[in-house]
C-alpha positions as CSV (number, residue, x, y, z in Angstrom):
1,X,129.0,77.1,134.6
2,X,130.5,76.4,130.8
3,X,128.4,73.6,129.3
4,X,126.8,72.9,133.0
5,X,130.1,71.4,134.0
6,X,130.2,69.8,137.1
7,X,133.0,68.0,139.4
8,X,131.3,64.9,141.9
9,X,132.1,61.7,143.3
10,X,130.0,58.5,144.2
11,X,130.7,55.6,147.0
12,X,131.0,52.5,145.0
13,X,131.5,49.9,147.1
14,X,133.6,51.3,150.6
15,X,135.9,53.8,148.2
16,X,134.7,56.8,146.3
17,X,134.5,57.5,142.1
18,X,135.5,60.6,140.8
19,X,133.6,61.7,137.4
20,X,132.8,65.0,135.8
21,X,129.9,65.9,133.7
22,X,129.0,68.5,131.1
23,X,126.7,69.0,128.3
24,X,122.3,69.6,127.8
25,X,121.8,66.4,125.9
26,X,119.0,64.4,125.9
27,X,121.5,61.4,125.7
28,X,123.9,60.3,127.7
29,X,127.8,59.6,126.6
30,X,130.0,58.0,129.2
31,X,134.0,58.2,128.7
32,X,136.4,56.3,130.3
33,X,140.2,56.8,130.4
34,X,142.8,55.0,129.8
35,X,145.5,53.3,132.8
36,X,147.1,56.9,132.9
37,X,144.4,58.3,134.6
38,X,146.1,56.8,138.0
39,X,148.5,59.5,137.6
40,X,145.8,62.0,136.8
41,X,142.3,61.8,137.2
42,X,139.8,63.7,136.3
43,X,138.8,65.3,139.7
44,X,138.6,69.1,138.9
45,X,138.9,69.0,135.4
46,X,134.9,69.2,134.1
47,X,135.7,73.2,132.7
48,X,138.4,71.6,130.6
49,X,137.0,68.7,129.5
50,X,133.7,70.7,128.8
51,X,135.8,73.0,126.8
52,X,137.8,70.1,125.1
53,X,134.8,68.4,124.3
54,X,132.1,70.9,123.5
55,X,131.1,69.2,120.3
56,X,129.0,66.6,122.4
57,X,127.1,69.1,124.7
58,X,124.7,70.1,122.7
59,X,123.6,66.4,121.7
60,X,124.6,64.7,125.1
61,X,124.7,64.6,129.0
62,X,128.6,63.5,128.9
63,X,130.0,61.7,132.0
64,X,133.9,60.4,132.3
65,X,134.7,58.1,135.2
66,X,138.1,57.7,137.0
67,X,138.5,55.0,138.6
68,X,137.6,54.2,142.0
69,X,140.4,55.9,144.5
70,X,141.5,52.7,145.7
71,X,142.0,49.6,144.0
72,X,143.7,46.1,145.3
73,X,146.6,44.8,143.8
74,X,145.6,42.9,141.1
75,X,142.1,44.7,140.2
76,X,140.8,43.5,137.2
77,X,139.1,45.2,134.2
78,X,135.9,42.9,134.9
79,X,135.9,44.8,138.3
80,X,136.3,48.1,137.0
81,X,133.2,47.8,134.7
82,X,131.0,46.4,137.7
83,X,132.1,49.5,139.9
84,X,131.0,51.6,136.5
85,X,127.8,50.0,136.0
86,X,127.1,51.0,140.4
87,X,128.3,54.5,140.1
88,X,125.7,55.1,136.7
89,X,123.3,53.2,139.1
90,X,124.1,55.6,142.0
91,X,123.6,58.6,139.1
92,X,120.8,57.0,138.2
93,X,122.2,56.7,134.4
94,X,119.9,53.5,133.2
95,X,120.9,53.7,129.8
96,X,124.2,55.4,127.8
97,X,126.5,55.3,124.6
98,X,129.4,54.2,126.2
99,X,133.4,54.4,125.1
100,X,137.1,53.7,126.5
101,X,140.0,54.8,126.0
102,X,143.0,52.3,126.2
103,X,142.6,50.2,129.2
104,X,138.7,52.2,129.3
105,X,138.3,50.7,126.2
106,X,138.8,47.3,127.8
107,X,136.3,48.4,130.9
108,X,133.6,49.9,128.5
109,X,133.3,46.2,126.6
């Protein structure tokens, strides 16, 4: 496919992750979006993104993370961040460049 795009999902925890992935790098680059991603996540979109974001395949293995299907009421961003560091776990992603948008910028720190 385009940039080796690929659409998954991991179990963190007893709910499942949505993430896509593109890109040949020898580096990875995790993304994370913002809070309007519980609107629309990123389930299906790793052609676009690919697309959107082709400047980064070359150099890296690019990951973005929604986040987990369902969250409590109240779910903090500490919480968020542990379920990212399992699902890179899961993926076996030990090491990353790593940055947020909006509320993802809050996880990623």
């Amino acid at each position: 496919m385009f940039y080796n795009a690929r659409n998954g999902s991991v179990f963190v925890g007893n709910s499942q992750m949505d993430y896509i992935s593109f890109g040949k790098g020898n580096k990875n680059l995790i993304m994370l979006p913002g809070l309007g991603d519980g609107l629309s996540t990123v389930k299906g979109m790793a052609l676009v993104f690919s697309i959107m974001y082709r400047i980064y395949a070359k150099e890296f293995t690019v990951y973005v993370f929604s986040r987990k299907n369902h969250l409590h009421e109240g779910y903090s961003t500490r919480e968020m961040a542990k379920d990212q560091a399992e699902a890179m776990a899961v993926l076996g992603i030990s090491k990353a460049d790593v940055f947020g948008i909006s509320q993802g910028g809050m996880v990623a720190q």
